[in-house]
N, C-alpha and C positions, 0 to 999 in steps of 0.2 A: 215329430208328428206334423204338427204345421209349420210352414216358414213366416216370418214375421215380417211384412210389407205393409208399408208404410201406404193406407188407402182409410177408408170411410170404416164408420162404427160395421156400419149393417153389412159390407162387402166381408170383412173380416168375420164376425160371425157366421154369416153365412156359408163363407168358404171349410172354418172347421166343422159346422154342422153336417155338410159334404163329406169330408172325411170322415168321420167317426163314423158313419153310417155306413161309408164304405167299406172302414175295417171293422167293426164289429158285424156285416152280414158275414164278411169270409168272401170280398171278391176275389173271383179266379184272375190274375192276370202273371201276363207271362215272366218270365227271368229275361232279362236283358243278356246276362253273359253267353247263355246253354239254348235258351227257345222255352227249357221246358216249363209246363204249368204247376204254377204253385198256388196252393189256397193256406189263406193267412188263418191259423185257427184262434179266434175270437173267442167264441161261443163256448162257454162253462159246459164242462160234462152232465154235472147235476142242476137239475131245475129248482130256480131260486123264484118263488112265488112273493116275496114279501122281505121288508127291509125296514132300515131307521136313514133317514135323511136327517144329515148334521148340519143346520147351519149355522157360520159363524158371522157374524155381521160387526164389523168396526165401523166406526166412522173413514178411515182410509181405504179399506176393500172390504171385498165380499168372498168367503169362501166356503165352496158346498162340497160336501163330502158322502156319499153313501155305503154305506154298510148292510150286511146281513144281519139277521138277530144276535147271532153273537159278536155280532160287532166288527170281524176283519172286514177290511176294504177292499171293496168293489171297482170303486172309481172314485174320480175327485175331477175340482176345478176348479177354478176361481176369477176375479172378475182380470187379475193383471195377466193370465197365460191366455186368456181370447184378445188380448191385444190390447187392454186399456190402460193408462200410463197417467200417474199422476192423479188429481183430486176428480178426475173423468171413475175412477178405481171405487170411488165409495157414493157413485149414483146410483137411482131405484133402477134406472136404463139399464147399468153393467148385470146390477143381479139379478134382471129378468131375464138378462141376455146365460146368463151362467143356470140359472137355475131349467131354461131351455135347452142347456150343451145337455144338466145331467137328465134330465124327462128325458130325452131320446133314447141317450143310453140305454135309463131304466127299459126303457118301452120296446128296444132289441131285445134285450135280456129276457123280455117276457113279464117284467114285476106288477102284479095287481095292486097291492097296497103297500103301503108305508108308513112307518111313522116318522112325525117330525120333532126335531130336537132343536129348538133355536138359543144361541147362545149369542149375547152381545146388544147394543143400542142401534146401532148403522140402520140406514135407513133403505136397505138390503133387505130388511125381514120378509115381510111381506111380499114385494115383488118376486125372491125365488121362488116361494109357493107357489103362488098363484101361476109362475110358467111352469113350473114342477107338474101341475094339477091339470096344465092345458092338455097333458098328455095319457090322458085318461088313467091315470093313475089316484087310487082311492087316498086321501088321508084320514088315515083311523085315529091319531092324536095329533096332537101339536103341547109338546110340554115348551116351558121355558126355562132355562138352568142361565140364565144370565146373575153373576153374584153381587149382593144387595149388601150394604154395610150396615147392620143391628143397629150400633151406636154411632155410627160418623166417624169423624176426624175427631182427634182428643183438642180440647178446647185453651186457648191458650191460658198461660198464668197470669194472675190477675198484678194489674200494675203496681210498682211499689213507689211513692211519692216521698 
């Protein structure tokens, strides 16, 4: 999809947000071998109004995933395939930058609303939404399924003297 050159945060995202757009409208461009024209088909037969956005946020990266109601996948992304490398991978920067790749998409596709599913502590949460949401798309929920431990760690045995 994209080639991976070595330049700036913001040159790089911007360069895939370029394409994605280009190939989910369906540009016309020609065949190199033949002349002839060919259009890339992109664009879902049936109209998909509405979805569940997953995120997952680690402290290491950020990764956003959107789905339809029942669930198969749509699209995805994450903070390390827009070009970020190393502890750059688990900034709020990466997953406003990711949570921007999937809003576009969404916003080709046509999607109104969403719900959100966030899963994990990274400090990713928040940022994907709020780019997710720059793209006029509704969020109807925000659950959180990140998993919490009842009782802790088992405590240790008490010392024998």
């Amino acid at each position: 999809m994209a080639e991976k050159v070595k330049m700036g945060k913001t040159k790089i995202t911007t360069k895939i947000i370029e394409e994605i757009k280009k190939e989910d409208i369906g540009e016309i461009r020609p065949n190199d071998s033949v002349g002839r024209v060919k259009k890339t088909p992109q664009i879902p037969k049936k109209k998909i109004t509405s979805g569940v956005l997953h995120i997952d946020a680690t402290f290491n990266n950020t990764k956003v995933l959107f789905t339809d109601k029942l669930g198969n996948t749509l699209f995805w992304s994450s903070a390390g395939t827009l070009g970020f490398r190393g502890a750059k991978k688990g900034t709020p920067f990466a997953a406003s930058k990711v949570g921007d790749v999937i809003g576009s998409k969404a916003a080709v596709l046509g999607i109104k609303d969403a719900d959100v599913v966030v899963l994990g502590v990274g400090s990713g949460r928040e940022p994907a939404i709020r780019a997710f949401m720059a793209h006029r798309i509704e969020i109807t929920s925000i659950q959180d399924v990140t998993p919490v431990p009842h009782n802790g760690p088992k405590a240790k045995k008490p010392r024998r003297v």
